[in-house]
C-alpha positions, 0 to 999 in steps of 0.5 A: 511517521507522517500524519494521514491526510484527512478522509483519505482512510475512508470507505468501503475498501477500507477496515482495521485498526491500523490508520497510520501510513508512512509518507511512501505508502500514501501515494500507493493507497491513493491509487489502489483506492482509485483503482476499481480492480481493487476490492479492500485494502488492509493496512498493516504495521509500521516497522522501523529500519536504516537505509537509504533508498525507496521502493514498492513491492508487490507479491502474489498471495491467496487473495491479492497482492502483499504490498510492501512499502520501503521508505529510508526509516520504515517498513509498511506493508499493505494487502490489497484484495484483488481478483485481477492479480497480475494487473494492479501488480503492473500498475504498483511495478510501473515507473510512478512507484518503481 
């Protein structure tokens, strides 16, 4: 697991216990932090997995999108409030983070 960078878990988009993001989803929260159709950004747990390959995926919930992080040794998943669904979940599916 990668240390977060300093100040990058700040603001009013942020809350919860969970601080610590895997190398793979930092650039995921950089831009959902940037993004001004996103509301709030929950961090979720971290879990650990054999593999091989890197990957985001986006689904569709009640209040945004269930955002999971896949990264050769771990698994985070992120929620995003959101009310323009289908556009942040374009954005997480174009080639930057494809």
């Amino acid at each position: 697991m990668a240390e977060t960078r300093r100040g990058l878990l700040r603001g009013p988009k942020f809350n919860g216990k969970h601080t610590t993001l895997i190398a793979a989803a930092e650039r995921v929260v950089v831009a959902l932090r940037d993004d001004p159709r996103v509301t709030k950004i929950i961090i979720g747990v971290i879990t650990s997995r054999r593999g091989r390959t890197t990957s985001v995926k986006a689904v569709p919930i009640n209040a945004g999108l269930r955002v999971t992080v896949v990264s050769p040794q771990n698994v985070q998943e992120l929620f995003v409030y959101t009310a323009d669904v289908p556009g942040v979940q374009a954005m997480l599916q174009s080639p930057p983070f494809s």
